[in-house]
Predicted model as a PDB file, atoms N, CA, C, CB and O in Angstrom, pLDDT in the B-factor column:
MODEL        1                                                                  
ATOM      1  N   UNK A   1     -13.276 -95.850 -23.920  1.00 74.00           N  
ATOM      2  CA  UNK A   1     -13.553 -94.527 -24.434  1.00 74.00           C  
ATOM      3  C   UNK A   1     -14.545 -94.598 -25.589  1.00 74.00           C  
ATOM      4  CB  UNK A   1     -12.261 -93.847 -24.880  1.00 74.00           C  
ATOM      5  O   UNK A   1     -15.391 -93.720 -25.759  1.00 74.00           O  
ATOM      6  N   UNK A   2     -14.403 -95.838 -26.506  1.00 79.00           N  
ATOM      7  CA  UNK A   2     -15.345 -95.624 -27.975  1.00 79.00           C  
ATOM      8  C   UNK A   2     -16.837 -96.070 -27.376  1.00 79.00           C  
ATOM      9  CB  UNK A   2     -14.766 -96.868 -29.564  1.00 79.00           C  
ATOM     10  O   UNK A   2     -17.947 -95.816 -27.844  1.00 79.00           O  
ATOM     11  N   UNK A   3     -16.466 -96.854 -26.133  1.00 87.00           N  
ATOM     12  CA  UNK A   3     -18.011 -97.051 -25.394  1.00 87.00           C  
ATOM     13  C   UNK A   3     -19.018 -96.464 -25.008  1.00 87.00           C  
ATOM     14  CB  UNK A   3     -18.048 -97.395 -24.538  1.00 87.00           C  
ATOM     15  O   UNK A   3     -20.216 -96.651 -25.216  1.00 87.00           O  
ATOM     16  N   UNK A   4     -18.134 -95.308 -24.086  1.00 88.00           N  
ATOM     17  CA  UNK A   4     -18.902 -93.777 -24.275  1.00 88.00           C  
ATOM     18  C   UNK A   4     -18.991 -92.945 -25.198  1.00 88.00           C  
ATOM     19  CB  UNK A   4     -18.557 -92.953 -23.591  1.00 88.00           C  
ATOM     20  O   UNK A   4     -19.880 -92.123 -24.976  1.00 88.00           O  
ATOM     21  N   UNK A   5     -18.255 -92.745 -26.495  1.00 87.00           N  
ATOM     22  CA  UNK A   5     -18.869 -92.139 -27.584  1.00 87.00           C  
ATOM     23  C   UNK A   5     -20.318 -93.349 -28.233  1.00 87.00           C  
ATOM     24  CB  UNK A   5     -17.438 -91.828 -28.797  1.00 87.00           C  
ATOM     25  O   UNK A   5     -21.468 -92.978 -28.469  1.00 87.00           O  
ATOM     26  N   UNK A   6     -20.001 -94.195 -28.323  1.00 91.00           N  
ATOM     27  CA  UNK A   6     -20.994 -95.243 -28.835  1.00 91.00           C  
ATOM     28  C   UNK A   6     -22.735 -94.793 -27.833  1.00 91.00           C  
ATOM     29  CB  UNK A   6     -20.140 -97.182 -28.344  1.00 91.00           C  
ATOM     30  O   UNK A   6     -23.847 -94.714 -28.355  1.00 91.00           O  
ATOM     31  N   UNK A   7     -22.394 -94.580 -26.353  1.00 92.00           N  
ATOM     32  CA  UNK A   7     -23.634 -94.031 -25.341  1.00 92.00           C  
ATOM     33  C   UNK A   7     -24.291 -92.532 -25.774  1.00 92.00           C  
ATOM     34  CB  UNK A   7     -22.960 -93.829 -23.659  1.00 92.00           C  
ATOM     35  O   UNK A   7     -25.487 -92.264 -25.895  1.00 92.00           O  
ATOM     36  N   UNK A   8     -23.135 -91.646 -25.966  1.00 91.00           N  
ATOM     37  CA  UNK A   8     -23.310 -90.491 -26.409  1.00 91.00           C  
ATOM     38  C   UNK A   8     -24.286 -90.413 -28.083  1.00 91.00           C  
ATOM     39  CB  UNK A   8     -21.774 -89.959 -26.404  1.00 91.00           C  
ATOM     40  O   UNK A   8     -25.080 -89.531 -28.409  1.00 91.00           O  
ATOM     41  N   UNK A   9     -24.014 -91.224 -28.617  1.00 93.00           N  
ATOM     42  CA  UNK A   9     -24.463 -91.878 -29.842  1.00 93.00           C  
ATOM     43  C   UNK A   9     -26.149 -92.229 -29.685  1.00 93.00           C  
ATOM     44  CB  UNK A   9     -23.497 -93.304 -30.071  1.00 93.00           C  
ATOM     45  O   UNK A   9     -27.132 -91.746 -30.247  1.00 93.00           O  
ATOM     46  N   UNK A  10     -26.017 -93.154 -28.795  1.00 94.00           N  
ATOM     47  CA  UNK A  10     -27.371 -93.409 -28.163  1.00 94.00           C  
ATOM     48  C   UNK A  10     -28.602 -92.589 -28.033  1.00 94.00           C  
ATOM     49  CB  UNK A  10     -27.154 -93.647 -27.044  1.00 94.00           C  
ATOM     50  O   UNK A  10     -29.728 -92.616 -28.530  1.00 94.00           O  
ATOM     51  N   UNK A  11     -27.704 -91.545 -26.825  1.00 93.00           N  
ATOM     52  CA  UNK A  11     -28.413 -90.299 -26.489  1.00 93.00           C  
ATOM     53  C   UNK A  11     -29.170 -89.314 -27.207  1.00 93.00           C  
ATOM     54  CB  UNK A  11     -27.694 -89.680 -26.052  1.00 93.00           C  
ATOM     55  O   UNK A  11     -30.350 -88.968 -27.258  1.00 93.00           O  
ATOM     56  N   UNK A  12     -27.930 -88.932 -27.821  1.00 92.00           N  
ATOM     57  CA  UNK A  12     -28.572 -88.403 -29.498  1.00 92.00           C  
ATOM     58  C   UNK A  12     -29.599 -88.759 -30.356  1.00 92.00           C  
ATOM     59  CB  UNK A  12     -27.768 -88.592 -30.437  1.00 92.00           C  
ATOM     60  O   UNK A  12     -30.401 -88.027 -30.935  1.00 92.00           O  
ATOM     61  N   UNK A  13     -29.474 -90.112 -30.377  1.00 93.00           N  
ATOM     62  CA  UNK A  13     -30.513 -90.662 -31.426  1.00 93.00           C  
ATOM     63  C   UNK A  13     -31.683 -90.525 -30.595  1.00 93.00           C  
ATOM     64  CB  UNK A  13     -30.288 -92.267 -32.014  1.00 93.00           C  
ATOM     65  O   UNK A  13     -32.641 -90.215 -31.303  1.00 93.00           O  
ATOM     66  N   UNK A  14     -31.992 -90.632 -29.376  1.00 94.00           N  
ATOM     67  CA  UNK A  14     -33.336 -90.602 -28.181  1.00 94.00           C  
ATOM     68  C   UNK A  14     -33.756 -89.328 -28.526  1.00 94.00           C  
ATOM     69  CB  UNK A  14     -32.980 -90.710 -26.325  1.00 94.00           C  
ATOM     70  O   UNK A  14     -34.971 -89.138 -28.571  1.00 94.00           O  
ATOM     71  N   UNK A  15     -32.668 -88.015 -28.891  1.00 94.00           N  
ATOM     72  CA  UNK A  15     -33.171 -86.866 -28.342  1.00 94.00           C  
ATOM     73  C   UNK A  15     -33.779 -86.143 -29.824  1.00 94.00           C  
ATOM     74  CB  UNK A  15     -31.905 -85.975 -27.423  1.00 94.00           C  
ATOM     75  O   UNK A  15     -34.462 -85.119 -29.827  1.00 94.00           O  
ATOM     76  N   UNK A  16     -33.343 -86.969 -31.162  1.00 94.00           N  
ATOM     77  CA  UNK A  16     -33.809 -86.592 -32.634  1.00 94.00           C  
ATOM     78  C   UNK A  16     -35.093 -87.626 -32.354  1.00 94.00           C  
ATOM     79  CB  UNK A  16     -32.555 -86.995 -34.185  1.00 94.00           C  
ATOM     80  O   UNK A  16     -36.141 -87.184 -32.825  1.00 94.00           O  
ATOM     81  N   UNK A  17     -35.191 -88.647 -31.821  1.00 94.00           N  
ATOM     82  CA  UNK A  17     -36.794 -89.285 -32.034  1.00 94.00           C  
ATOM     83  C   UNK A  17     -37.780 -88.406 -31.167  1.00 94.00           C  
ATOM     84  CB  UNK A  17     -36.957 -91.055 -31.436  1.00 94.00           C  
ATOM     85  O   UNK A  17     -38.963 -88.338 -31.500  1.00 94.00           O  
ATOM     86  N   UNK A  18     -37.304 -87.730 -30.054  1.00 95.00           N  
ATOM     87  CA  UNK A  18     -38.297 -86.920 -29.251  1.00 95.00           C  
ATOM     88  C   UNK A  18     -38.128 -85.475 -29.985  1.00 95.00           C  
ATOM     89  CB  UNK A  18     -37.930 -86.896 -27.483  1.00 95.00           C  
ATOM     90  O   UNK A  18     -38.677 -84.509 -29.454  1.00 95.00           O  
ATOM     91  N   UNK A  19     -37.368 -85.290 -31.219  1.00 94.00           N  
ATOM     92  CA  UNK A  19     -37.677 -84.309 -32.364  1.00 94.00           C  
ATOM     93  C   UNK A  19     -36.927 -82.696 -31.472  1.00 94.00           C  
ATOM     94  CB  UNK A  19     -39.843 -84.284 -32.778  1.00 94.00           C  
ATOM     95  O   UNK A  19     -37.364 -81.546 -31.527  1.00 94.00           O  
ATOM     96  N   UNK A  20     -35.503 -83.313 -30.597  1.00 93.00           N  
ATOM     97  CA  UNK A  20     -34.891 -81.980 -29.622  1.00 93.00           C  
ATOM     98  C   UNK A  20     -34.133 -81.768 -30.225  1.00 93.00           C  
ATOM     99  CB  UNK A  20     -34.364 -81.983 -28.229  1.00 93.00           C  
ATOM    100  O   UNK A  20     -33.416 -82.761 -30.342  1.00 93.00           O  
ATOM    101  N   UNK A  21     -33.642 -80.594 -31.009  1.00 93.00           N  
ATOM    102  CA  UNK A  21     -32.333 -80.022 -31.289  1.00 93.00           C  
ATOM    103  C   UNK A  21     -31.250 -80.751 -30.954  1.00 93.00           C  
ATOM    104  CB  UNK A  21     -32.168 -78.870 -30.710  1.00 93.00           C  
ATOM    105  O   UNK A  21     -31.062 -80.906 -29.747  1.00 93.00           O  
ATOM    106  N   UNK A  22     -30.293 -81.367 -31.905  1.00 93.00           N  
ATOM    107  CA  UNK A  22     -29.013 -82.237 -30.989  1.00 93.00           C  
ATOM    108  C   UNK A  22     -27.669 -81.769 -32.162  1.00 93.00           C  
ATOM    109  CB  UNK A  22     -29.358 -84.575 -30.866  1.00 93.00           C  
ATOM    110  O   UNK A  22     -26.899 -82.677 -32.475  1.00 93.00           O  
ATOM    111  N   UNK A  23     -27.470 -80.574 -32.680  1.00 93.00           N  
ATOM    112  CA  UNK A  23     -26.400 -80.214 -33.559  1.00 93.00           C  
ATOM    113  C   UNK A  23     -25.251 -79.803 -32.759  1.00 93.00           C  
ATOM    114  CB  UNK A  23     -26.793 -79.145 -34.507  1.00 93.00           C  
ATOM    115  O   UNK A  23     -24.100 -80.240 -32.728  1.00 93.00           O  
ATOM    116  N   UNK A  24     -25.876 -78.780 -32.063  1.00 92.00           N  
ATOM    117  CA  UNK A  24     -24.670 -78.627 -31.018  1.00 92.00           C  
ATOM    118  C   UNK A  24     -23.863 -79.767 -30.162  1.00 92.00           C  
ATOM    119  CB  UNK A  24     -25.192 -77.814 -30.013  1.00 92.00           C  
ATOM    120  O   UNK A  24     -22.648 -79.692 -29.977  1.00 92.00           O  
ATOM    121  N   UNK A  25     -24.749 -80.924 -29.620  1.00 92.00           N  
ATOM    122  CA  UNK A  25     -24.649 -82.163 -28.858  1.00 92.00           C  
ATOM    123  C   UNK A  25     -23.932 -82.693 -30.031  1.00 92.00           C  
ATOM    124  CB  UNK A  25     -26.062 -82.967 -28.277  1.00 92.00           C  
ATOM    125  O   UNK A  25     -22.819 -83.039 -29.636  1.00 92.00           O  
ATOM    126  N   UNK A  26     -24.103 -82.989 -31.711  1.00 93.00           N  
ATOM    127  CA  UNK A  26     -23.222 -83.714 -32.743  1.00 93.00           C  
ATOM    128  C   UNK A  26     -22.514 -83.385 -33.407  1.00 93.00           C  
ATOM    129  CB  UNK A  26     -23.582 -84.221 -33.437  1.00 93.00           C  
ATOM    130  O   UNK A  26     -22.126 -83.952 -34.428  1.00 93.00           O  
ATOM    131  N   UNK A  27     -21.955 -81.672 -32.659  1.00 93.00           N  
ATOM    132  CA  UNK A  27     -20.809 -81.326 -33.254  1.00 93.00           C  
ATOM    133  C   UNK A  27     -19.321 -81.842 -32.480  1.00 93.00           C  
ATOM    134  CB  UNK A  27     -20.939 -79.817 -33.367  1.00 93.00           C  
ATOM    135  O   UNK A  27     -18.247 -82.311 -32.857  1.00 93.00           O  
ATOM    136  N   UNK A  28     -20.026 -81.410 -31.027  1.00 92.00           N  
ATOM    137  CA  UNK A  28     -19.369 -81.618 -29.702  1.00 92.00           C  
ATOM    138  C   UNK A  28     -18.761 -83.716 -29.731  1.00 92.00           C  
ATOM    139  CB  UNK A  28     -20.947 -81.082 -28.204  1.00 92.00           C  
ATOM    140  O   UNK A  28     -17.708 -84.160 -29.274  1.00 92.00           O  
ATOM    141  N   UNK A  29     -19.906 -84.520 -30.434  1.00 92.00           N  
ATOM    142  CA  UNK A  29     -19.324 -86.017 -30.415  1.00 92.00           C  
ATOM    143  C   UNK A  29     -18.589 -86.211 -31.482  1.00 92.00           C  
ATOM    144  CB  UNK A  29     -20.322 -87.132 -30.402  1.00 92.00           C  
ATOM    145  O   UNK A  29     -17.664 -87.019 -31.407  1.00 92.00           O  
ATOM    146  N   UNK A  30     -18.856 -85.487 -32.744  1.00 93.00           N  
ATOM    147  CA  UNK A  30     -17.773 -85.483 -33.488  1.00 93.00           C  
ATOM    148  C   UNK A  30     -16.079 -84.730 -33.357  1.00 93.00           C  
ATOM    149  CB  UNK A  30     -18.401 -85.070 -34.451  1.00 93.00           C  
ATOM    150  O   UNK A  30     -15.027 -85.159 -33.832  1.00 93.00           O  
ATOM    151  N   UNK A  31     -16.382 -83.191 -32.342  1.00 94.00           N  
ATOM    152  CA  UNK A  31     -14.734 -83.428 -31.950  1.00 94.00           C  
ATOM    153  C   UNK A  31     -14.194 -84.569 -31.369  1.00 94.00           C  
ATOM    154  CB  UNK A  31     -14.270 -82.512 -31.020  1.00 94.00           C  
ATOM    155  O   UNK A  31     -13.127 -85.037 -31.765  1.00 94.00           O  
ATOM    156  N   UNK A  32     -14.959 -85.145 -30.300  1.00 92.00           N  
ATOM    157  CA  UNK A  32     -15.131 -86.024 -29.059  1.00 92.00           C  
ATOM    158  C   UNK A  32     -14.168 -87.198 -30.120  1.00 92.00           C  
ATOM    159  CB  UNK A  32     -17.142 -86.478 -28.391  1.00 92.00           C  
ATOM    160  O   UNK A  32     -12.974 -87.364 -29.869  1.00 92.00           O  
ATOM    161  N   UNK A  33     -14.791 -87.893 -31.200  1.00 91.00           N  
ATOM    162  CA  UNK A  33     -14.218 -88.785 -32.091  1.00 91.00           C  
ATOM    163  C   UNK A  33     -13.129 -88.589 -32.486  1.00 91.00           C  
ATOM    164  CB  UNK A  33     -14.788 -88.964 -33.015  1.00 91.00           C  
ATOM    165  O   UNK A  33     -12.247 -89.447 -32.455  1.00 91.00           O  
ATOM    166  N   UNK A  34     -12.943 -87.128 -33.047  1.00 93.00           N  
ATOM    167  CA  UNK A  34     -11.501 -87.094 -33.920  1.00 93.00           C  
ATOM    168  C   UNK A  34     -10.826 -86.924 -32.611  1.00 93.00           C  
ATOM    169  CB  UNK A  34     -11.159 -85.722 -35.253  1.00 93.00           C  
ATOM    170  O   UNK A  34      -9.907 -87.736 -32.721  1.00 93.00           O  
ATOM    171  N   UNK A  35     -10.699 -86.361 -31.400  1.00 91.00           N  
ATOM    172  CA  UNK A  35      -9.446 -86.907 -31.013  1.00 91.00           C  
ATOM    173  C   UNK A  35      -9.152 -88.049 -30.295  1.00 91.00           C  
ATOM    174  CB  UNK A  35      -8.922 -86.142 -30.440  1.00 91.00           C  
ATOM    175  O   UNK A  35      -8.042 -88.337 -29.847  1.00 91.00           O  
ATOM    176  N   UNK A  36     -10.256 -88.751 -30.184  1.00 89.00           N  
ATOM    177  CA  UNK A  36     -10.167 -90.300 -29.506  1.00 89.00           C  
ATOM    178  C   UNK A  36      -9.049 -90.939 -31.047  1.00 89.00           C  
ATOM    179  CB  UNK A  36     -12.364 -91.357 -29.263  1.00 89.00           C  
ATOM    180  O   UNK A  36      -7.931 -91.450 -30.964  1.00 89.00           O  
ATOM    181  N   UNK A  37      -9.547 -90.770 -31.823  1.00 89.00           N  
ATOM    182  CA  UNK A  37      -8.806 -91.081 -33.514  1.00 89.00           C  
ATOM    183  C   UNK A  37      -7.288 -90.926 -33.374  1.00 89.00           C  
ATOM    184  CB  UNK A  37      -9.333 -89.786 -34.891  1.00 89.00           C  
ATOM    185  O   UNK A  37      -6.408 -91.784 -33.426  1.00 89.00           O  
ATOM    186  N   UNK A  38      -7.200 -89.277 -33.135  1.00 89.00           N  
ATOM    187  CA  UNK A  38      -5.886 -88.481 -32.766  1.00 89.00           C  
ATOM    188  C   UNK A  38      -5.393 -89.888 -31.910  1.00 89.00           C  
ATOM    189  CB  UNK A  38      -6.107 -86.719 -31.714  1.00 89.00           C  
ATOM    190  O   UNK A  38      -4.591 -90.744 -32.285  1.00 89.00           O  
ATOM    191  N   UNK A  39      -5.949 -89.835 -30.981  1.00 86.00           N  
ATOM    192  CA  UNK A  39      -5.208 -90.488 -29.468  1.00 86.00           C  
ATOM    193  C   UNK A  39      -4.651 -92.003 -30.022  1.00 86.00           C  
ATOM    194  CB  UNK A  39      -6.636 -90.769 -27.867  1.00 86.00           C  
ATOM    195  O   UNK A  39      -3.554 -92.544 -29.882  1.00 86.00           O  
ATOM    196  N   UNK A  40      -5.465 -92.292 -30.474  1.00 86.00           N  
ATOM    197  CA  UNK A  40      -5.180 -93.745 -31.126  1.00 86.00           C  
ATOM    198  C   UNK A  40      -4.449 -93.951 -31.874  1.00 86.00           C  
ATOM    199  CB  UNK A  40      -5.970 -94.305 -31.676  1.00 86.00           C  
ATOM    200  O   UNK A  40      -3.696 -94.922 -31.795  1.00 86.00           O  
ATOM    201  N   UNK A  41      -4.431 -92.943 -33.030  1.00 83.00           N  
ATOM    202  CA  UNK A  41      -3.419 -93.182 -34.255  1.00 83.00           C  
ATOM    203  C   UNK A  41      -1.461 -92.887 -33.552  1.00 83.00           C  
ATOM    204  CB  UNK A  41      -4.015 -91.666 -35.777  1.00 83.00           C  
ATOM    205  O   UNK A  41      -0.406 -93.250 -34.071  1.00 83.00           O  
ATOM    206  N   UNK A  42      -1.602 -92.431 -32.781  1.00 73.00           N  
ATOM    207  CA  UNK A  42      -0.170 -92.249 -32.741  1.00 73.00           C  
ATOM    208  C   UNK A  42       0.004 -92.326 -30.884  1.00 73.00           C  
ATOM    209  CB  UNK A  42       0.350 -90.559 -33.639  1.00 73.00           C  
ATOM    210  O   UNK A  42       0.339 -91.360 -30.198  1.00 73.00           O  
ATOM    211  N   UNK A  43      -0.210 -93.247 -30.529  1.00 63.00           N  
ATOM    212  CA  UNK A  43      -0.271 -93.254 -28.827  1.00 63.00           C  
ATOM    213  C   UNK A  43       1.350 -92.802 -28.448  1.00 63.00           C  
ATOM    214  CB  UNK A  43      -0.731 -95.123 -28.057  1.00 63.00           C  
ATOM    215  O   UNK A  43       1.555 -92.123 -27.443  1.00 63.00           O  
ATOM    216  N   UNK A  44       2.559 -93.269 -29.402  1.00 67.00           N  
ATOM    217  CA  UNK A  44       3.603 -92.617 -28.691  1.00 67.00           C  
ATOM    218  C   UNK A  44       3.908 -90.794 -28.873  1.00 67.00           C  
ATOM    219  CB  UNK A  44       4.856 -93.471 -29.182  1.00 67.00           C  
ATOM    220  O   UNK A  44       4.958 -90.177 -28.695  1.00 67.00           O  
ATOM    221  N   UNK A  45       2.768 -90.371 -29.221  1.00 63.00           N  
ATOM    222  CA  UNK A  45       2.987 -88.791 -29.273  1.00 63.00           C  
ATOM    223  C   UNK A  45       2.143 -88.236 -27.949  1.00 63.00           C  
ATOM    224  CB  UNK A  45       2.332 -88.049 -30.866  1.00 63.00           C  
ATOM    225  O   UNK A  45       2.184 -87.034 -27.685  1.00 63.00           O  
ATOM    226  N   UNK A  46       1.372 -89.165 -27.122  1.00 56.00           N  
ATOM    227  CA  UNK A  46       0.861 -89.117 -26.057  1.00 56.00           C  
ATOM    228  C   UNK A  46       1.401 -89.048 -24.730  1.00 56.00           C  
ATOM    229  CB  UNK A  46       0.284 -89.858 -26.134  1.00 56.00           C  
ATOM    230  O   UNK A  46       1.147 -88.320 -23.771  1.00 56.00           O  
ATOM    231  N   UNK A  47       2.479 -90.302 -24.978  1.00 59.00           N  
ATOM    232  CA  UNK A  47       2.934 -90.413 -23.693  1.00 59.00           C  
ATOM    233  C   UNK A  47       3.304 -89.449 -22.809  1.00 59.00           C  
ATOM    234  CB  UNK A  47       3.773 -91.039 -23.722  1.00 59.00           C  
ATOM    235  O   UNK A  47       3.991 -88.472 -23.107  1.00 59.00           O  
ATOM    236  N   UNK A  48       2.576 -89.856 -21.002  1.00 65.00           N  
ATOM    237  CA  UNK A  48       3.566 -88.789 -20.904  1.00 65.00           C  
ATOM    238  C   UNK A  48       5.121 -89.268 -19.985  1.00 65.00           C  
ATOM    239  CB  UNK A  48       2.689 -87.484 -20.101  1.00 65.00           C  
ATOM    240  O   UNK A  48       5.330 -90.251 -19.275  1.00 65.00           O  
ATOM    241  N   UNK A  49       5.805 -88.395 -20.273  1.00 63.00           N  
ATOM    242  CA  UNK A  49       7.128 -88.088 -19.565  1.00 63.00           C  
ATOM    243  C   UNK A  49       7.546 -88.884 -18.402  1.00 63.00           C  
ATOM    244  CB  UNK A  49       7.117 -86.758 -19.102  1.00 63.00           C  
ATOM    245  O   UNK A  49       6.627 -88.790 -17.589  1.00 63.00           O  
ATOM    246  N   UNK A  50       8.494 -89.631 -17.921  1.00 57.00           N  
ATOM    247  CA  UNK A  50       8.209 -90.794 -16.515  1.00 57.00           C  
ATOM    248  C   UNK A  50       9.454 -89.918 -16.160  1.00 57.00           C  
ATOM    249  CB  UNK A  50       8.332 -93.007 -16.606  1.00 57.00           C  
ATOM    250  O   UNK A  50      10.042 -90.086 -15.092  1.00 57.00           O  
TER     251      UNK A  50                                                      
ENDMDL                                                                          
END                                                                             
């Protein structure tokens, strides 16, 4: 998962050197982060149900 935020990361930086609007695109990877964070910090509030 942090692999594809790390790509998404990438992307972004391609699309500020070709000088494209990317705020909306780095608001959207920063939710993207906090709940990968969420997910991580407490994986037994995740589980689901067997």
């Amino acid at each position: 998962m942090r692999g594809q935020l790390r790509a998404q990361e990438r992307e972004i930086l391609m699309l500020q050197r070709a000088r494209i609007a990317t705020a909306s695109a780095e608001l959207l990877l920063a939710r993207m982060r906090a709940k990968v964070d969420d997910l991580c910090r407490a994986p037994e509030d995740h589980d689901p149900a067997i």
